[in-house]
PyMOL Python script that loads the backbone (N, CA, C, O; Angstrom):
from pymol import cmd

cmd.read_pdbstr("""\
ATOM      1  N   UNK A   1     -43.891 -32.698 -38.107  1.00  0.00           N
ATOM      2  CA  UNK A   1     -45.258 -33.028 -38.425  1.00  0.00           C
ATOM      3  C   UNK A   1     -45.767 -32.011 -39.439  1.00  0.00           C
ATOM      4  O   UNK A   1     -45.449 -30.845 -39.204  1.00  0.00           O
ATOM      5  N   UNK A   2     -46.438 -32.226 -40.431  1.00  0.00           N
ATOM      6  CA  UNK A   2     -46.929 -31.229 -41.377  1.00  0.00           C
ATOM      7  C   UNK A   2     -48.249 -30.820 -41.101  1.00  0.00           C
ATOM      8  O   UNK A   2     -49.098 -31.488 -40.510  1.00  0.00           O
ATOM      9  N   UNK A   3     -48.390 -29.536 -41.624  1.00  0.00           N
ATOM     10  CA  UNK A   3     -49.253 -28.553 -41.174  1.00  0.00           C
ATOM     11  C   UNK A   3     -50.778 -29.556 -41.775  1.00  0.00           C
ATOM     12  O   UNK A   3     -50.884 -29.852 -42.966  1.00  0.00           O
ATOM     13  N   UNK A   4     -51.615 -29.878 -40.951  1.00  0.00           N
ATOM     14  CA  UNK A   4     -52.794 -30.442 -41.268  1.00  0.00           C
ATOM     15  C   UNK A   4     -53.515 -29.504 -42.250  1.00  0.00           C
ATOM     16  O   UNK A   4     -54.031 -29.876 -43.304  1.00  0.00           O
ATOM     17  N   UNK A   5     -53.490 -28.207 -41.769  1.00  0.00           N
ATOM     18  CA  UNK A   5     -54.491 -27.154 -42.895  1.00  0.00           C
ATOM     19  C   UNK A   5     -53.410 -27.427 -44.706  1.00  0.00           C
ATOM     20  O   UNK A   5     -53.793 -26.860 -45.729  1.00  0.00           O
ATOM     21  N   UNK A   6     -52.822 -27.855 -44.701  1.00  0.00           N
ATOM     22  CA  UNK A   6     -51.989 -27.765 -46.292  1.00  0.00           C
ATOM     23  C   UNK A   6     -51.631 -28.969 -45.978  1.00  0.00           C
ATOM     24  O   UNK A   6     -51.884 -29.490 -47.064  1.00  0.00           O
ATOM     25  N   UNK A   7     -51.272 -29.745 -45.393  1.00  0.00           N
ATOM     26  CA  UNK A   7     -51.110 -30.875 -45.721  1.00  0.00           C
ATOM     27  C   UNK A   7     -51.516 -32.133 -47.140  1.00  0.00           C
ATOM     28  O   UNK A   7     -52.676 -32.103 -47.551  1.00  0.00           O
ATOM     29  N   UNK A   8     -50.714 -32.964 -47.672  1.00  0.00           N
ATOM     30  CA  UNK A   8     -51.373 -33.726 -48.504  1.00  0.00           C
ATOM     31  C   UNK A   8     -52.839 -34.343 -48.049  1.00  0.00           C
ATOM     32  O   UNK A   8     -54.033 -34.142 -48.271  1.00  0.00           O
ATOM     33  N   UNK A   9     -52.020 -35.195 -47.295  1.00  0.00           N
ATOM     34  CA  UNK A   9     -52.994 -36.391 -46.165  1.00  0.00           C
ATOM     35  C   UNK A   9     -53.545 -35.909 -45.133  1.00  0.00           C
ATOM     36  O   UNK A   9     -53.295 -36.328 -44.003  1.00  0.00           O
ATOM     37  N   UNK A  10     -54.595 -34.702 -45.454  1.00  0.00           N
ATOM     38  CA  UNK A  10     -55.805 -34.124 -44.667  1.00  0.00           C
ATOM     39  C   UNK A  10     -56.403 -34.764 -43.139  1.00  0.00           C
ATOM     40  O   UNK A  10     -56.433 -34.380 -41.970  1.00  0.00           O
ATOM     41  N   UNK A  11     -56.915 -36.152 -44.034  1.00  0.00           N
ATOM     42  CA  UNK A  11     -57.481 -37.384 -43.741  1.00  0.00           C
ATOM     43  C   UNK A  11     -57.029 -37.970 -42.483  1.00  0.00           C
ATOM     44  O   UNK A  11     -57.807 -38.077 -41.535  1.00  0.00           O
ATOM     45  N   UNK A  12     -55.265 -38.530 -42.394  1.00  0.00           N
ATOM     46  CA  UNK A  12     -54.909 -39.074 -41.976  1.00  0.00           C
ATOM     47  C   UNK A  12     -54.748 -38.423 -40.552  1.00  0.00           C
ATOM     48  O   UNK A  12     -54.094 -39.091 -39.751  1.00  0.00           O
ATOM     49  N   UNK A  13     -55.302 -37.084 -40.074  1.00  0.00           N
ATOM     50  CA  UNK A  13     -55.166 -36.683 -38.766  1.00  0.00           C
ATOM     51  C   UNK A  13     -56.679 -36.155 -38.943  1.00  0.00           C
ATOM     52  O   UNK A  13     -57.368 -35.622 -39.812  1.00  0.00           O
ATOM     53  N   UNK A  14     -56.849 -36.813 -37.036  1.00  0.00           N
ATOM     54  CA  UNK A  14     -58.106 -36.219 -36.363  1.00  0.00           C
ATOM     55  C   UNK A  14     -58.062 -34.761 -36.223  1.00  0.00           C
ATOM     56  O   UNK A  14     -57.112 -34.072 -36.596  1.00  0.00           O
ATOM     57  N   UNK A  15     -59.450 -34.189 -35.503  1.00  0.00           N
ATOM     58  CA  UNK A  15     -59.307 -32.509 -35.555  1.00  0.00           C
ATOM     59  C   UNK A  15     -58.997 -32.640 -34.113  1.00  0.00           C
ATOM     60  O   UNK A  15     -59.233 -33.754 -33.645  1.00  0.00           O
ATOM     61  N   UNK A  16     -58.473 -31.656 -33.222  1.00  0.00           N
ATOM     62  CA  UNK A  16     -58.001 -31.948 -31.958  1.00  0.00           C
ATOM     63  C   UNK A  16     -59.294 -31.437 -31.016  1.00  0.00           C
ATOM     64  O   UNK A  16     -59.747 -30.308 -31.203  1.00  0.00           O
ATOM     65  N   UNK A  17     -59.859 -32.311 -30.006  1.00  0.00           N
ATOM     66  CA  UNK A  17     -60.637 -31.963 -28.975  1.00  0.00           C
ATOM     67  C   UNK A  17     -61.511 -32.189 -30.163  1.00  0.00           C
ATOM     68  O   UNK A  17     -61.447 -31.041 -29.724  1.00  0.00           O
ATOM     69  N   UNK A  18     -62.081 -32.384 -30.953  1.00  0.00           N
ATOM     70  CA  UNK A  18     -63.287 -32.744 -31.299  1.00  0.00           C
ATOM     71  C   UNK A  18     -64.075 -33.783 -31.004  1.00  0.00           C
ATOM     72  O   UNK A  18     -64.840 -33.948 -31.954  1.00  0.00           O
ATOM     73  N   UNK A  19     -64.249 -34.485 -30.242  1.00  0.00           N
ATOM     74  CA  UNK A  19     -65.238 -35.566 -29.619  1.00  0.00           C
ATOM     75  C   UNK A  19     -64.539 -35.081 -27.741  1.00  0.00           C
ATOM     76  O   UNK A  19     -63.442 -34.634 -27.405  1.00  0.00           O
ATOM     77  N   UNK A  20     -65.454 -35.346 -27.131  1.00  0.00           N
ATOM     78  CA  UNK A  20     -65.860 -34.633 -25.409  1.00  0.00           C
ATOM     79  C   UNK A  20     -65.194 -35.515 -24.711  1.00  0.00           C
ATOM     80  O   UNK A  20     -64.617 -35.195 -23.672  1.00  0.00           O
ATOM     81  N   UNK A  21     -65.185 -37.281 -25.404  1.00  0.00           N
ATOM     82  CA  UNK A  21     -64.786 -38.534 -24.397  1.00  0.00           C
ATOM     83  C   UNK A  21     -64.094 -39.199 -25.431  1.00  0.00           C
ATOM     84  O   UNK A  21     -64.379 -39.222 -26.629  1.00  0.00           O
ATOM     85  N   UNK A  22     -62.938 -39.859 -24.706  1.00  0.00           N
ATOM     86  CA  UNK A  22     -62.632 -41.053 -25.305  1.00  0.00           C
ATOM     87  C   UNK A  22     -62.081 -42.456 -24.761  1.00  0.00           C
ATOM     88  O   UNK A  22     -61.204 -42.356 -23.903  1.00  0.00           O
ATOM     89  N   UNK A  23     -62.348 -43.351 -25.019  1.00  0.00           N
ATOM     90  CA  UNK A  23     -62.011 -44.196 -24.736  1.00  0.00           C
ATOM     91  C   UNK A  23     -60.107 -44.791 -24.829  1.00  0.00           C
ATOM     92  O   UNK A  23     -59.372 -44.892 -25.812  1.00  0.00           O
ATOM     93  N   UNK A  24     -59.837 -45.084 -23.319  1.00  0.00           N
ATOM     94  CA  UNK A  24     -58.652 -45.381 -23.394  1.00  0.00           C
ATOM     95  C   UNK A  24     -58.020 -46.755 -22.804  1.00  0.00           C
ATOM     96  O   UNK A  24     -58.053 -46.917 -21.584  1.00  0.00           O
ATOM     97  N   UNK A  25     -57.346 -47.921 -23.780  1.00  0.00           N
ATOM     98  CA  UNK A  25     -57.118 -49.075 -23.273  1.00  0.00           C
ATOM     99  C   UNK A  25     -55.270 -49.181 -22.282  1.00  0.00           C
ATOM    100  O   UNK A  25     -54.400 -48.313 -22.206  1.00  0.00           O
ATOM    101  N   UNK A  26     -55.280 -49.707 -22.064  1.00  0.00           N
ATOM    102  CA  UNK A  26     -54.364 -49.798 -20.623  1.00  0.00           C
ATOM    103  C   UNK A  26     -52.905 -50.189 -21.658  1.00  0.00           C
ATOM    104  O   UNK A  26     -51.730 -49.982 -21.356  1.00  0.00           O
ATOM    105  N   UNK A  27     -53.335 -50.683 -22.680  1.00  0.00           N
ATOM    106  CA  UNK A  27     -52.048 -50.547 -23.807  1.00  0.00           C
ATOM    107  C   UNK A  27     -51.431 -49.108 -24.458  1.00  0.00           C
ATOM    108  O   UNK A  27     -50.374 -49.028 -25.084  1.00  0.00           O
ATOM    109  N   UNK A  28     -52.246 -48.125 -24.191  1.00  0.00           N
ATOM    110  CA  UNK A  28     -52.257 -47.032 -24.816  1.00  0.00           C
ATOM    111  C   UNK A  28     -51.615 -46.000 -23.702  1.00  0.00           C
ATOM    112  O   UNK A  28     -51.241 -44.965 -24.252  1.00  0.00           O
ATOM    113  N   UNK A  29     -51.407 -46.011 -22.392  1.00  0.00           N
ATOM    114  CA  UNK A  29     -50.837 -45.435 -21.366  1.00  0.00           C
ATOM    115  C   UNK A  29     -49.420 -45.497 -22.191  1.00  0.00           C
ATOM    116  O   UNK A  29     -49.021 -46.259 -23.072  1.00  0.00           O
ATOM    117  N   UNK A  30     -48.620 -43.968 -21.294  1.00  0.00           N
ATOM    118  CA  UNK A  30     -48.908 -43.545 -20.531  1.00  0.00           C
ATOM    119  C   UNK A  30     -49.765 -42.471 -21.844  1.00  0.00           C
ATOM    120  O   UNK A  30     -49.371 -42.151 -22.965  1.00  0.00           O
ATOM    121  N   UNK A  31     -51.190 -42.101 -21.029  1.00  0.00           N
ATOM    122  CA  UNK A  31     -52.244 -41.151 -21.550  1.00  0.00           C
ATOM    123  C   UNK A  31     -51.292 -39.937 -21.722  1.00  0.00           C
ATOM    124  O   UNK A  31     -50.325 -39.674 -21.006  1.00  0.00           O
ATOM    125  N   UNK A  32     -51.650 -39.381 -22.586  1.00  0.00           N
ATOM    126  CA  UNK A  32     -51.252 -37.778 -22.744  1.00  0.00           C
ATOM    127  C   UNK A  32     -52.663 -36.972 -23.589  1.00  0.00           C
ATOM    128  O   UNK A  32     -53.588 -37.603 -24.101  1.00  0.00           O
ATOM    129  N   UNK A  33     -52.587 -36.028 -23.579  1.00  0.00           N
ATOM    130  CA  UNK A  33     -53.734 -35.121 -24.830  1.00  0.00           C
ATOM    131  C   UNK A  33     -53.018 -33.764 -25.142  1.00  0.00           C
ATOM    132  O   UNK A  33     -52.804 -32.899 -24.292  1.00  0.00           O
ATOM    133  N   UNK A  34     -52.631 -33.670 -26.626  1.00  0.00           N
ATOM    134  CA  UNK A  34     -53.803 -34.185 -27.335  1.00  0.00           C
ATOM    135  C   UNK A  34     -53.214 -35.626 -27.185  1.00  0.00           C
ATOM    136  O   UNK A  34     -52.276 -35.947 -26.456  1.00  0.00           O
ATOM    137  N   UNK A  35     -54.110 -36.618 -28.203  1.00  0.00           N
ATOM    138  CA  UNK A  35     -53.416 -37.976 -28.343  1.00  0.00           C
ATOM    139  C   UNK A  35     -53.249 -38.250 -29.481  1.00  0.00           C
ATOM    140  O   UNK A  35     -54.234 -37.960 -30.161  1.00  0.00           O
ATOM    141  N   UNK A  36     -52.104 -38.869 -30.254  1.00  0.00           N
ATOM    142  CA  UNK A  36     -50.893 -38.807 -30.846  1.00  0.00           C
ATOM    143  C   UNK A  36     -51.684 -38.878 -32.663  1.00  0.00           C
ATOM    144  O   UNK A  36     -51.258 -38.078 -33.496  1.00  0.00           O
ATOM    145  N   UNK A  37     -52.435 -39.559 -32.929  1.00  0.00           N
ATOM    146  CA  UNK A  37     -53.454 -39.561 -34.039  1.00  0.00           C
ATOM    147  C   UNK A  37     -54.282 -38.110 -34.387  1.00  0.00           C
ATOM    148  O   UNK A  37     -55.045 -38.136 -35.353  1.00  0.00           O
ATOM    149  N   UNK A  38     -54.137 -36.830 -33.600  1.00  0.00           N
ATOM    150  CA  UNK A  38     -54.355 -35.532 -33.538  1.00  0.00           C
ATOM    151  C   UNK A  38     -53.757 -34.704 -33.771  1.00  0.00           C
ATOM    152  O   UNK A  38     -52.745 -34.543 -33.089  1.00  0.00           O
ATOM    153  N   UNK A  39     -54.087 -33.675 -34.932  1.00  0.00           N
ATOM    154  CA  UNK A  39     -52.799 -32.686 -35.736  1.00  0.00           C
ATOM    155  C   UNK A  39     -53.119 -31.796 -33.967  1.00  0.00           C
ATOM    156  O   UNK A  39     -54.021 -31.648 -33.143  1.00  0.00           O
ATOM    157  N   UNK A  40     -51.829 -31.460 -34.179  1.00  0.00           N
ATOM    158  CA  UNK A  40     -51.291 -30.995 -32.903  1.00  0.00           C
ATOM    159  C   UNK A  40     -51.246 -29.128 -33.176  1.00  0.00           C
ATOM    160  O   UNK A  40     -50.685 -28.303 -32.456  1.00  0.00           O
ATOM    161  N   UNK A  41     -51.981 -28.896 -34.359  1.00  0.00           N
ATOM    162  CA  UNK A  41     -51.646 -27.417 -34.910  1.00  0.00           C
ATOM    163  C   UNK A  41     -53.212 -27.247 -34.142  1.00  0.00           C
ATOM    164  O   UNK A  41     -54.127 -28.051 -33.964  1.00  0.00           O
ATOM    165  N   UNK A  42     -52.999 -25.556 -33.730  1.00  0.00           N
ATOM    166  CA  UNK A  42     -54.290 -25.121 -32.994  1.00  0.00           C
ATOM    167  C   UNK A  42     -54.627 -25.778 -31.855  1.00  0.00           C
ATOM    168  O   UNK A  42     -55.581 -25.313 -31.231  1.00  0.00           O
ATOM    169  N   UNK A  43     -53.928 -27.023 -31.303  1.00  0.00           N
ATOM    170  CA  UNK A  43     -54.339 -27.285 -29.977  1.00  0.00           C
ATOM    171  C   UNK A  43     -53.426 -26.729 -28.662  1.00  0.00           C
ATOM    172  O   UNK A  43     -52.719 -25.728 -28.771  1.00  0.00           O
ATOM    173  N   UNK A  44     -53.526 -27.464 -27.475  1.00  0.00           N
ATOM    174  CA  UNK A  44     -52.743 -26.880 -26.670  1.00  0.00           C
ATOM    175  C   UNK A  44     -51.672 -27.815 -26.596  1.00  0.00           C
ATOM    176  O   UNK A  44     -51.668 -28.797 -27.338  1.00  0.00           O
ATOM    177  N   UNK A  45     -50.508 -27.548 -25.541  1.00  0.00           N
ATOM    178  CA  UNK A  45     -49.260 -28.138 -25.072  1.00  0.00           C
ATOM    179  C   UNK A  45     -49.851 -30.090 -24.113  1.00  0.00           C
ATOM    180  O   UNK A  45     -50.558 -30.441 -23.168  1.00  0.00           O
ATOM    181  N   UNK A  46     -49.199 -30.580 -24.900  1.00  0.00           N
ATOM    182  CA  UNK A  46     -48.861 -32.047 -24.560  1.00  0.00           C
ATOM    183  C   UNK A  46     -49.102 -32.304 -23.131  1.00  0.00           C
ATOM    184  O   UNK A  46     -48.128 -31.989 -22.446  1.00  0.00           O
ATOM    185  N   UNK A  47     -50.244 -32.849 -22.372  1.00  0.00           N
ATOM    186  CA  UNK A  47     -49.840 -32.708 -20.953  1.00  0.00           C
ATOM    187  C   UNK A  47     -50.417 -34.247 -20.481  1.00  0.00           C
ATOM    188  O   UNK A  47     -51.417 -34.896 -20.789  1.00  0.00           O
ATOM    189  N   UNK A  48     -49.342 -34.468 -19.639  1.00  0.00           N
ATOM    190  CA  UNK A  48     -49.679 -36.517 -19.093  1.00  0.00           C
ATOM    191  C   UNK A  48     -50.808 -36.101 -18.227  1.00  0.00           C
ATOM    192  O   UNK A  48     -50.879 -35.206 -17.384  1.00  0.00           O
ATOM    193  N   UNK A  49     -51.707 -37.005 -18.658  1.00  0.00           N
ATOM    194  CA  UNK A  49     -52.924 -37.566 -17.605  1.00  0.00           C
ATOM    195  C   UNK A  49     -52.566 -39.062 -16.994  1.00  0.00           C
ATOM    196  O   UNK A  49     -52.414 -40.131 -17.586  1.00  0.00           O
ATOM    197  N   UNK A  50     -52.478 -38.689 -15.393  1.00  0.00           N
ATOM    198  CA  UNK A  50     -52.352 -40.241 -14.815  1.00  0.00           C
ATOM    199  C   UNK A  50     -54.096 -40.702 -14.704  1.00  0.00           C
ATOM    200  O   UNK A  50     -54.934 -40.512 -13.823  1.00  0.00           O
ATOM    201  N   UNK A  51     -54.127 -41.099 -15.480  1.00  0.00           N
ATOM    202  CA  UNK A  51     -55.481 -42.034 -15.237  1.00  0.00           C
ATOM    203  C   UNK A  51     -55.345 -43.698 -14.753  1.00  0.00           C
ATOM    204  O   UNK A  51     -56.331 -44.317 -14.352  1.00  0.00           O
ATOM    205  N   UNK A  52     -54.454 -44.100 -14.819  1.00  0.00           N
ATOM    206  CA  UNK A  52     -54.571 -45.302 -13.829  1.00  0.00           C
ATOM    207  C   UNK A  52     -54.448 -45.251 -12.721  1.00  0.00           C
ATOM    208  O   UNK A  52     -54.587 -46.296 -12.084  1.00  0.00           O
ATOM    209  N   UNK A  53     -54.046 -43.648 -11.828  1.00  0.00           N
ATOM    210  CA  UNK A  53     -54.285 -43.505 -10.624  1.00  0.00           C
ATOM    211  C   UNK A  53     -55.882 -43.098 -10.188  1.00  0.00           C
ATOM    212  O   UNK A  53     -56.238 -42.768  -9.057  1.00  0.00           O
ATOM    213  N   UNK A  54     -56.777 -43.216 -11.439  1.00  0.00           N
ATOM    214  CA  UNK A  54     -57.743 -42.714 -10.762  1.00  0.00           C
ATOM    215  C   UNK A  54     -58.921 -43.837 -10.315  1.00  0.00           C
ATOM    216  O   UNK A  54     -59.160 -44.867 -10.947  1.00  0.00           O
ATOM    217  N   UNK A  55     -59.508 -43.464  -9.251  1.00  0.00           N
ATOM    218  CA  UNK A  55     -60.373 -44.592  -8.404  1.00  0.00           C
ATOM    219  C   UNK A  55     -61.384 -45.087  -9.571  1.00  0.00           C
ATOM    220  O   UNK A  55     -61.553 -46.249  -9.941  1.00  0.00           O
ATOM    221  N   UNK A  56     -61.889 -44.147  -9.961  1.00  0.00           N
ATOM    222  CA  UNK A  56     -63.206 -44.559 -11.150  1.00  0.00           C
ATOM    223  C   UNK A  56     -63.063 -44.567 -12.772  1.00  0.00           C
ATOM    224  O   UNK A  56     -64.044 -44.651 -13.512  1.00  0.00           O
ATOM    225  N   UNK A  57     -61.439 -44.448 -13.328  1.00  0.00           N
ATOM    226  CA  UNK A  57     -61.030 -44.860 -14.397  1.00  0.00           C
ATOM    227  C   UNK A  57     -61.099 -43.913 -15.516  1.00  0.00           C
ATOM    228  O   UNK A  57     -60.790 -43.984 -16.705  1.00  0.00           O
ATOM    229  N   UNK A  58     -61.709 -42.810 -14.602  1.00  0.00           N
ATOM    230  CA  UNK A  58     -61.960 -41.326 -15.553  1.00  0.00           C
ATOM    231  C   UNK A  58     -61.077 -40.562 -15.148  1.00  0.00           C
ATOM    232  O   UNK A  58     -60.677 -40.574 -13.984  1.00  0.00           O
ATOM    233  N   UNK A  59     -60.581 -39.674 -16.178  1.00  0.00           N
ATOM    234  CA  UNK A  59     -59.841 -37.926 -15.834  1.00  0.00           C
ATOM    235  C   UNK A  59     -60.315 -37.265 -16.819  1.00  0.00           C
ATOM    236  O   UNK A  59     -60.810 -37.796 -17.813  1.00  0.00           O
ATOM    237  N   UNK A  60     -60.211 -36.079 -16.641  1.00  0.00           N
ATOM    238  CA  UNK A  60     -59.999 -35.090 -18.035  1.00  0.00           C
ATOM    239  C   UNK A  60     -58.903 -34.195 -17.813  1.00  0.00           C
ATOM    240  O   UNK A  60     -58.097 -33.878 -16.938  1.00  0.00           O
ATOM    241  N   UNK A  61     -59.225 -33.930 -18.980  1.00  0.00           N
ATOM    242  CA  UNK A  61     -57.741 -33.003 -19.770  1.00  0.00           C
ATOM    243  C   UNK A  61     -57.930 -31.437 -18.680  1.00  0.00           C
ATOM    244  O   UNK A  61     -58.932 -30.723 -18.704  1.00  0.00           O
ATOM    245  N   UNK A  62     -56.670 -31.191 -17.779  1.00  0.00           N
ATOM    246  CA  UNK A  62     -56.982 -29.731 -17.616  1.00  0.00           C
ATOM    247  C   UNK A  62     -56.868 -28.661 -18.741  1.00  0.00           C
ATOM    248  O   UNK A  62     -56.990 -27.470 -18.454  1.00  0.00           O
ATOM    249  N   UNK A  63     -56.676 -28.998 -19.792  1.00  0.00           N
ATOM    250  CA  UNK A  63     -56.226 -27.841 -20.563  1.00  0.00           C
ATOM    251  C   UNK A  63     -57.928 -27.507 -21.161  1.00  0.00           C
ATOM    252  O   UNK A  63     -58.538 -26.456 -20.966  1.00  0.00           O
ATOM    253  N   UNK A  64     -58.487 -28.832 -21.987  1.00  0.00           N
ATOM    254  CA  UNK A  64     -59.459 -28.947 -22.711  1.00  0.00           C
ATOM    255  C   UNK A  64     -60.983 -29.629 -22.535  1.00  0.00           C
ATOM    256  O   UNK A  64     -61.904 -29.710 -23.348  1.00  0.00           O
ATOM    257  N   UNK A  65     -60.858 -30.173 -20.885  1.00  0.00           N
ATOM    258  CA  UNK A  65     -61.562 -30.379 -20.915  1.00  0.00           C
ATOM    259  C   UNK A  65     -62.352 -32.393 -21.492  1.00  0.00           C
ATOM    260  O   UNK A  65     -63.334 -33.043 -21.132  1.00  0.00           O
ATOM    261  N   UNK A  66     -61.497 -32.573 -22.240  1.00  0.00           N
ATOM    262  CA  UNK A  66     -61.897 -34.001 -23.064  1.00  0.00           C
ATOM    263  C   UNK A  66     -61.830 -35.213 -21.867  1.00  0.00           C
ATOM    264  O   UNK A  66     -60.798 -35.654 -21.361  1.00  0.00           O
ATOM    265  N   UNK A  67     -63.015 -35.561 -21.608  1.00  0.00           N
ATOM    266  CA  UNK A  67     -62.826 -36.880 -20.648  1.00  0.00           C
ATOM    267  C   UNK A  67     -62.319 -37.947 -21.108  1.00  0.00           C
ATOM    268  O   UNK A  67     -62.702 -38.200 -22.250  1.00  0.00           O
ATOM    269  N   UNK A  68     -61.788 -38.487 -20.778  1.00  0.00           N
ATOM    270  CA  UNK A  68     -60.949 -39.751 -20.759  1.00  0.00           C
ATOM    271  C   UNK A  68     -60.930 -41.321 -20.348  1.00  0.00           C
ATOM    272  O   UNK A  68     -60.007 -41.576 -19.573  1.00  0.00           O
ATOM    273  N   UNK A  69     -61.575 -42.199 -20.623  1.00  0.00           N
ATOM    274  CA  UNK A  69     -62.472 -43.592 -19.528  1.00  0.00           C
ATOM    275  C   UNK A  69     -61.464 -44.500 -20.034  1.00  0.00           C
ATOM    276  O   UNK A  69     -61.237 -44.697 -21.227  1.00  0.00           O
ATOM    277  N   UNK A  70     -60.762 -45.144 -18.870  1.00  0.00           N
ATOM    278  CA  UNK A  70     -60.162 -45.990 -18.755  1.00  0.00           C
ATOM    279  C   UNK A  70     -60.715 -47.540 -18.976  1.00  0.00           C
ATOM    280  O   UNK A  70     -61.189 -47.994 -17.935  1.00  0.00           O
ATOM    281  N   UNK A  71     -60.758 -48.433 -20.083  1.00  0.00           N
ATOM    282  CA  UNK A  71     -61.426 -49.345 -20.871  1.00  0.00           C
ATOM    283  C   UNK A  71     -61.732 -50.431 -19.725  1.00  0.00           C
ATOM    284  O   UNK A  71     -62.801 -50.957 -19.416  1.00  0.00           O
ATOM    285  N   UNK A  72     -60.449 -50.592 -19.204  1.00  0.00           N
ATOM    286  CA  UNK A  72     -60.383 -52.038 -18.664  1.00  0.00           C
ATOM    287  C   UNK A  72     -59.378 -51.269 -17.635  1.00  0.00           C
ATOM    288  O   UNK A  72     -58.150 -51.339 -17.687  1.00  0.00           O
ATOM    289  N   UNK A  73     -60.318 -50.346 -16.466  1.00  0.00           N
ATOM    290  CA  UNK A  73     -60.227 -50.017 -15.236  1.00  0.00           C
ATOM    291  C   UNK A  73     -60.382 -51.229 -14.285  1.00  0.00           C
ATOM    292  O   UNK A  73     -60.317 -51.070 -13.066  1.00  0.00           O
TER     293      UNK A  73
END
""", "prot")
cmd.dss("prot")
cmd.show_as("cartoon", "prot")
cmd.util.cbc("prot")
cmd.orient("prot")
C-alpha cells in the first residue's frame, strides 16, 4: 500500500478514525477497523469486530473508539 502522506492518489484514501460512526451493511462483514478504504499509515493494528453478534447492531472499535451500526440489524 503506498504511503498516503506522498502518495500520487492522496484522494483515493480516507483519513483513518476520522468520522466517530459508521455505517455498516451485512455485505460488508466480516467488520474489521480500520476499514479497508482507510490509509492504514498512523492508525492502529487491524482488529475483527463481531457485530452481528451484537443484540442492538452496534460495537465499537476497542482500539479507537469509532462506533459501528449495523444497517440492516
Amino acid at each position: 500500500m503506498p504511503n498516503p502522506k506522498t502518495a500520487e492518489h492522496q484522494d483515493q484514501f480516507k483519513t483513518p478514525n476520522d468520522k466517530r460512526s459508521y455505517e455498516i451493511a451485512r455485505s460488508d462483514l466480516p467488520l474489521h477497523c480500520p476499514l479497508p478504504e482507510m490509509s492504514l499509515w498512523d492508525s492502529h493494528p487491524r482488529v475483527y469486530i463481531p457485530i452481528e453478534d451484537a443484540e442492538d447492531g452496534r460495537m465499537m472499535c476497542p482500539y479507537c473508539g469509532t462506533e459501528f451500526i449495523l444497517k440492516d440489524a
